[in-house]
Backbone as JSON, one array per atom type, in Angstrom:
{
  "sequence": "XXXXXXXXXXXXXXXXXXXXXXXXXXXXXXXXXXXXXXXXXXXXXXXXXXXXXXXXXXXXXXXXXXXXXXXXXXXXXXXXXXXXXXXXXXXXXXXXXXXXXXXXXXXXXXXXXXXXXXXXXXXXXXXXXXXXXXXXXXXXXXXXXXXXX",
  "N": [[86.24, 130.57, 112.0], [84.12, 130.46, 114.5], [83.45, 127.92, 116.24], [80.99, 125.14, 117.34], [78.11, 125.01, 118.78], [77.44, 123.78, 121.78], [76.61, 121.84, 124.75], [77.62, 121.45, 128.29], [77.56, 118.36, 130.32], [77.03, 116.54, 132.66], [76.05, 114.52, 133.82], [74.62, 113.62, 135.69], [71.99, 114.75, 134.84], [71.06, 117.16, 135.4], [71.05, 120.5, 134.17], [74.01, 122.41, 133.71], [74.4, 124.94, 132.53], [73.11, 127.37, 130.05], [70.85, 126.02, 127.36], [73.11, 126.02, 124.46], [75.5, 127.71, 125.54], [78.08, 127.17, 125.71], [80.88, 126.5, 123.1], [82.5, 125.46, 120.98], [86.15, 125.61, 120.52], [87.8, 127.86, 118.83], [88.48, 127.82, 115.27], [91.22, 127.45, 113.15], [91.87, 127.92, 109.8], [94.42, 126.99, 107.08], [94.45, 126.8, 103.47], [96.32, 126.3, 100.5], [96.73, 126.8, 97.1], [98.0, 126.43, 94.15], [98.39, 126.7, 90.8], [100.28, 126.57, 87.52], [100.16, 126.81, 84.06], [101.86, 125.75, 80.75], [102.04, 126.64, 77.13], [102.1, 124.6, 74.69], [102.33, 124.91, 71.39], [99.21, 124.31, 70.12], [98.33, 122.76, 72.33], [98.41, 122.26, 75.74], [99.46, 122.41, 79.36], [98.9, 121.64, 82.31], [100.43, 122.27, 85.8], [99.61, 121.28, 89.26], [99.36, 122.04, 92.6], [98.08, 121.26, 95.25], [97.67, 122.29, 98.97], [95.9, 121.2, 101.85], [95.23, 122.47, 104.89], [97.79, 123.76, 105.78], [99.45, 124.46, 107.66], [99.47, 122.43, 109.26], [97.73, 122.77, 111.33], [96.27, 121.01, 114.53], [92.94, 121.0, 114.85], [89.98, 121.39, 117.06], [87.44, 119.62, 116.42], [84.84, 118.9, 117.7], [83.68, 118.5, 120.92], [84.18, 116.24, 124.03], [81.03, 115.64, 125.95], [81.43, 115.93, 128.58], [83.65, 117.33, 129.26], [84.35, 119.35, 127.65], [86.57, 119.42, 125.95], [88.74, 117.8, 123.95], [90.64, 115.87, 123.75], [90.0, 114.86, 126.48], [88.16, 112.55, 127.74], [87.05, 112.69, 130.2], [86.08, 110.86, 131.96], [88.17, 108.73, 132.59], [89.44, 110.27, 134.89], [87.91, 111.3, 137.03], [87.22, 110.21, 139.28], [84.51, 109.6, 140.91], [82.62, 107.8, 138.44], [84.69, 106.29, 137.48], [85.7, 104.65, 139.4], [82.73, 103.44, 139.82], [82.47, 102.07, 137.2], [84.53, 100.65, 138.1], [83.69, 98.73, 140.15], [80.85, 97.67, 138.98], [82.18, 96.23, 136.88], [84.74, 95.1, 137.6], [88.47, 94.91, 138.29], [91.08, 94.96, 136.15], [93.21, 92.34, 137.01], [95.33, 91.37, 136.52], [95.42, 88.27, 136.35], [95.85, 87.57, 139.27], [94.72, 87.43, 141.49], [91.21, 86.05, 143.7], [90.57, 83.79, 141.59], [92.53, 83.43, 139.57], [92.64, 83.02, 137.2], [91.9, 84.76, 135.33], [92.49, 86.02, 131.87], [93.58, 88.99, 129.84], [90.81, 88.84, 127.13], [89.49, 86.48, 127.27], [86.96, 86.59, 127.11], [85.73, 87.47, 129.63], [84.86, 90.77, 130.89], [86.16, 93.43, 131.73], [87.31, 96.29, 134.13], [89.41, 97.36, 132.95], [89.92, 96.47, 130.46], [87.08, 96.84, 129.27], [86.9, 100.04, 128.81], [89.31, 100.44, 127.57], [88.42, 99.55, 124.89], [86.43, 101.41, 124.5], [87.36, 103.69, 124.55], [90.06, 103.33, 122.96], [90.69, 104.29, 120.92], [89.38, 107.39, 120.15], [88.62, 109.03, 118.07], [87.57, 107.68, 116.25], [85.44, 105.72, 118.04], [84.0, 108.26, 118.9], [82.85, 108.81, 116.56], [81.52, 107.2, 115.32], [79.49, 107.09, 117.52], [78.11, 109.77, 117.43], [78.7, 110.88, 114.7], [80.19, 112.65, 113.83], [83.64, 114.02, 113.33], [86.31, 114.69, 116.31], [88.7, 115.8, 115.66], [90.46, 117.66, 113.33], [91.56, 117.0, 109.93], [94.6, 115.71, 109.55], [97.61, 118.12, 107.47], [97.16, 117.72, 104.44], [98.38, 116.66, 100.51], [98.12, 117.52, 97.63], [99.32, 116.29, 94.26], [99.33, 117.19, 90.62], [99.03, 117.06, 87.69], [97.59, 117.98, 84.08], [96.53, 117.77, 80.97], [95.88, 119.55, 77.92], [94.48, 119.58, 75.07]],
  "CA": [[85.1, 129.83, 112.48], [83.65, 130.5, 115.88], [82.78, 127.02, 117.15], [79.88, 124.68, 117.39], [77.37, 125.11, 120.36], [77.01, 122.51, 122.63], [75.91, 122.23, 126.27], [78.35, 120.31, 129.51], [76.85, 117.52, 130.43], [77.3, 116.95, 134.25], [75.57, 113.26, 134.06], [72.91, 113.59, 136.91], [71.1, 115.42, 134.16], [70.66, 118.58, 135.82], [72.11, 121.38, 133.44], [75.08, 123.46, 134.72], [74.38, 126.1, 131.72], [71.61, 127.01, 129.69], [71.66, 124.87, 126.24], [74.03, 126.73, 123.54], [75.74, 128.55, 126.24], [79.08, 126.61, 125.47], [81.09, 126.46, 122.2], [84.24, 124.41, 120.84], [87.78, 126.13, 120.22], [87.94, 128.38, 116.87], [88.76, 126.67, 114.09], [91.97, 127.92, 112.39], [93.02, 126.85, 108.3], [95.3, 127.53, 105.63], [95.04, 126.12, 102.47], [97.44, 126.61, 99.57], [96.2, 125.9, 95.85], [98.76, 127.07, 92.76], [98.85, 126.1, 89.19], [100.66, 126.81, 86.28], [100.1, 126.76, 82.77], [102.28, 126.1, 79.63], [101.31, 126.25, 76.13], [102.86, 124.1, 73.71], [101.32, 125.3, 70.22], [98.07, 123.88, 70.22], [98.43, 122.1, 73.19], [98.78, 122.59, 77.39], [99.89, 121.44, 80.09], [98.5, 122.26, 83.65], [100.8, 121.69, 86.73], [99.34, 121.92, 90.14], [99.46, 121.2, 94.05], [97.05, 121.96, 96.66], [97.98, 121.89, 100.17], [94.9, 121.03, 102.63], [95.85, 122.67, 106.18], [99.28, 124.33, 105.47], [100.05, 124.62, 109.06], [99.09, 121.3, 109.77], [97.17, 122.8, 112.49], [95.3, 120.24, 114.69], [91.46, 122.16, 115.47], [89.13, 120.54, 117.54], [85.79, 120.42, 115.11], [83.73, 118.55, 118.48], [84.63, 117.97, 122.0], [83.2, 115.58, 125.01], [80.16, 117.16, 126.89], [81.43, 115.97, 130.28], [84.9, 118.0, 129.64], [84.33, 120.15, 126.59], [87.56, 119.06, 125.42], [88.92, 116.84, 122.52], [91.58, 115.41, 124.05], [90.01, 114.28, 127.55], [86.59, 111.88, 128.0], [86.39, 113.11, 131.46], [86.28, 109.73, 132.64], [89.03, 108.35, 133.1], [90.35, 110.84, 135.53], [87.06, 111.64, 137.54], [87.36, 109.02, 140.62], [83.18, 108.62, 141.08], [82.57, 107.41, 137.42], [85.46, 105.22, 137.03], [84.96, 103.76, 140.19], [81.65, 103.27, 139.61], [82.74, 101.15, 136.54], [85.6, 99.62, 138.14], [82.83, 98.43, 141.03], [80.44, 97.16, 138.46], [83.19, 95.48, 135.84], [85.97, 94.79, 138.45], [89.43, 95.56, 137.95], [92.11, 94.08, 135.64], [94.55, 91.83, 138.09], [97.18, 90.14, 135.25], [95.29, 87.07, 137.18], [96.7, 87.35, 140.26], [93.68, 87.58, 142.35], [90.61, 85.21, 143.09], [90.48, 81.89, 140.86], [93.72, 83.74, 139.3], [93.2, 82.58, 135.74], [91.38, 85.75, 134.16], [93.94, 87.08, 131.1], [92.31, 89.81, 128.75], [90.51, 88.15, 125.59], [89.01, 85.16, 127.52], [85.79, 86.77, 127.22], [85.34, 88.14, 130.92], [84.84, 92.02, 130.4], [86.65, 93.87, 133.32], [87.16, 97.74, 133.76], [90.55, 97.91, 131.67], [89.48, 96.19, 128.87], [86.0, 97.85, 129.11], [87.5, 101.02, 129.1], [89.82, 100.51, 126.19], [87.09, 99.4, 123.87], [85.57, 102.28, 124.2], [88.56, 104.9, 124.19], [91.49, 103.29, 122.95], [90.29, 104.78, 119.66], [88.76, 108.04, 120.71], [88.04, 109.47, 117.22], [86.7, 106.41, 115.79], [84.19, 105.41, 118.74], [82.97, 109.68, 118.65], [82.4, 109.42, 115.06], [80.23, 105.89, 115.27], [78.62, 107.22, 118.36], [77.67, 111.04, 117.21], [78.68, 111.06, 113.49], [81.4, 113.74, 113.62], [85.47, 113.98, 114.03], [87.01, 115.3, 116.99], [90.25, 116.4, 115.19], [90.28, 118.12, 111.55], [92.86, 116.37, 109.11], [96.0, 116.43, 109.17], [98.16, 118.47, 106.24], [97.01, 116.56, 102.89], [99.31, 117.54, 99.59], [98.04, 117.15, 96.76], [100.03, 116.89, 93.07], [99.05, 116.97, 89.42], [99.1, 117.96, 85.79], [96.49, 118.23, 83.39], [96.96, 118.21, 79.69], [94.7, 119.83, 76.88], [94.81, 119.11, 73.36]],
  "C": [[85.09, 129.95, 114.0], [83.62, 129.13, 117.05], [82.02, 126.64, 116.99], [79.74, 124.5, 118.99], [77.53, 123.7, 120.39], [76.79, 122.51, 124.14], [76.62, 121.21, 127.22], [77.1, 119.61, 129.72], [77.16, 116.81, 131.88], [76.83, 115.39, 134.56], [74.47, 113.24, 134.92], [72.28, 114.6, 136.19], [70.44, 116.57, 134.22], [71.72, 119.91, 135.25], [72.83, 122.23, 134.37], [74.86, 124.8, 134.04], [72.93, 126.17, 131.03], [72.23, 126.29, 127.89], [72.25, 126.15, 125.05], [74.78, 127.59, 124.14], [77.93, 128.53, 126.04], [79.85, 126.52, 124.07], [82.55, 125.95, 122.15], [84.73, 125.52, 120.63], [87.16, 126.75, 118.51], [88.68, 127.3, 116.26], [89.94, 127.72, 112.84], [92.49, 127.16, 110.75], [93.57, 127.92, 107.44], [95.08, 126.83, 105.01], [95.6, 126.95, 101.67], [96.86, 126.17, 98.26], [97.35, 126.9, 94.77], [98.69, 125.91, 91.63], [99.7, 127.02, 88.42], [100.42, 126.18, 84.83], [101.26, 126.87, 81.54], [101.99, 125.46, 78.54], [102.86, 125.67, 75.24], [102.85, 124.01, 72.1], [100.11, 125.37, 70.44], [97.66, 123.33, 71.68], [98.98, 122.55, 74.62], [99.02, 122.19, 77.94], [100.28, 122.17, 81.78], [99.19, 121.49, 84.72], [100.2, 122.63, 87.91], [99.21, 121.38, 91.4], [98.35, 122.23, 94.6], [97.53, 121.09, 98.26], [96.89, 122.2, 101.34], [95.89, 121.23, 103.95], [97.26, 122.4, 106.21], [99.67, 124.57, 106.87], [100.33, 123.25, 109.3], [98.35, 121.14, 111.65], [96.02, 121.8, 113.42], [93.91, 121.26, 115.57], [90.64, 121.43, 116.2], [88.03, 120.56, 116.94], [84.88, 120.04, 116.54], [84.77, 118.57, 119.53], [83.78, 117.1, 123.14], [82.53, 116.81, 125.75], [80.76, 117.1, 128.27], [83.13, 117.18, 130.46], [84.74, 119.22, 128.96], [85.6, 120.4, 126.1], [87.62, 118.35, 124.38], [89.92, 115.85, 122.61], [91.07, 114.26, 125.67], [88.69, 114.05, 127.9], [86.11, 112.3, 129.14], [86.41, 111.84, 132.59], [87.12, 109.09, 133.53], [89.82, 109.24, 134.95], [89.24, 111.54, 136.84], [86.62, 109.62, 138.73], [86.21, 108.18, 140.86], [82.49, 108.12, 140.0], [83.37, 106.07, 137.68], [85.17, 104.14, 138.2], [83.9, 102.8, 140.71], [81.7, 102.03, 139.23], [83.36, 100.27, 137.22], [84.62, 98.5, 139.22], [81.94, 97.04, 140.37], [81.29, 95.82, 137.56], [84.09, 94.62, 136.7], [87.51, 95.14, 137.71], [90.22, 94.8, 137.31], [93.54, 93.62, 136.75], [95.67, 90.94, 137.29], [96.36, 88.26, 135.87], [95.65, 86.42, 137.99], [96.18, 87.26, 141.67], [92.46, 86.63, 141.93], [91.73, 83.59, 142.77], [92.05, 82.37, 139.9], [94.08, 83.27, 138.38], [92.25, 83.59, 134.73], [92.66, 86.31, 133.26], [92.95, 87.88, 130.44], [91.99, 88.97, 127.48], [89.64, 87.28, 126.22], [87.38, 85.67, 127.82], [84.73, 87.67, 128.53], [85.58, 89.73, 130.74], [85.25, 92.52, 131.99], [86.77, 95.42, 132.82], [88.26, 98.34, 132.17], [89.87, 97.61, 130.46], [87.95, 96.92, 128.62], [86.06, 99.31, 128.48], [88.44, 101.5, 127.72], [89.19, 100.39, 125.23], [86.46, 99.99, 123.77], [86.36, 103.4, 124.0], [89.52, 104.6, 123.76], [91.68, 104.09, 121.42], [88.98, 105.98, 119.85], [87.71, 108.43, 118.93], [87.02, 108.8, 116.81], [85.31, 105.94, 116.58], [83.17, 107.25, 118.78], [82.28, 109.79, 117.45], [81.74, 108.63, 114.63], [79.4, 106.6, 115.88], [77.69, 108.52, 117.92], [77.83, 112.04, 115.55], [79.52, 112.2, 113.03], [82.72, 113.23, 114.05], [85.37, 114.88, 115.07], [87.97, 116.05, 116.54], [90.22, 116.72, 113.56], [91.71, 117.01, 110.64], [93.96, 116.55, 109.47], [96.59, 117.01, 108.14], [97.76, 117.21, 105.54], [98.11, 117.79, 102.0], [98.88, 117.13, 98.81], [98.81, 117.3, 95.34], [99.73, 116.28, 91.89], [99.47, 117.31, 88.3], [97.47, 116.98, 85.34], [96.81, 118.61, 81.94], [95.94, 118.67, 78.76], [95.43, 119.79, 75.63], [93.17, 119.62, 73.05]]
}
């Protein structure tokens, strides 16, 4: 698998590429499927495993537009963004600053906790927000039998 297009996203809305110009990471799998069969007169008896991503390779299926990664929002690590936030929100001080009784939970939304609530669970908030995974499965194993009569 080649990739799915997608286009950086630069935020001041002025494209850096033209749109489909970009594409995620190939997409490497193995699976594994064996059975066996033995007859017992009349009667069978099917054993079998399947192994979903025999490497246990992790693939990126999507990635953020501002990085085109899967691993890194872009955010965090981009100084006039976060700043931005931290400006707007203000910054987590343990409540050591100020009136010096903010803790996290008490309802006051600050950058950290802002910040975590939206990435501390990357997959999960990409896959509300845009309806896809970031990251393919991990190895599944599956094991059975199957009898006929």
């Amino acid at each position: 698998n080649a990739g799915v297009d997608y286009m950086l996203d630069t935020r001041s809305r002025q494209a850096l590429e033209p749109i489909g110009a970009s594409t995620t990471p190939w997409v490497y799998n193995l699976d594994l499927k064996m059975d066996k069969r033995f007859a017992f007169g009349n009667y069978g008896l099917t054993v079998f495993a399947r192994v979903n991503n025999l490497l246990d390779r992790r693939n990126a299926l999507n990635v953020y537009q501002a990085t085109g990664s899967a691993d890194d929002d872009g955010f965090y690590g981009n100084e006039v963004y976060s700043q931005a936030f931290i400006d707007q929100y203000g910054e987590d001080d343990g409540g050591t600053s100020g009136g010096g009784d903010h803790v996290a939970g008490d309802g006051i939304t600050d950058y950290e906790e802002m910040y975590r609530a939206i990435n501390i669970d990357n997959d999960e908030s990409f896959r509300t927000q845009v309806g896809g995974r970031l990251i393919s499965a991990p190895r599944q194993v599956f094991l059975g039998f199957s009898v006929d009569f």
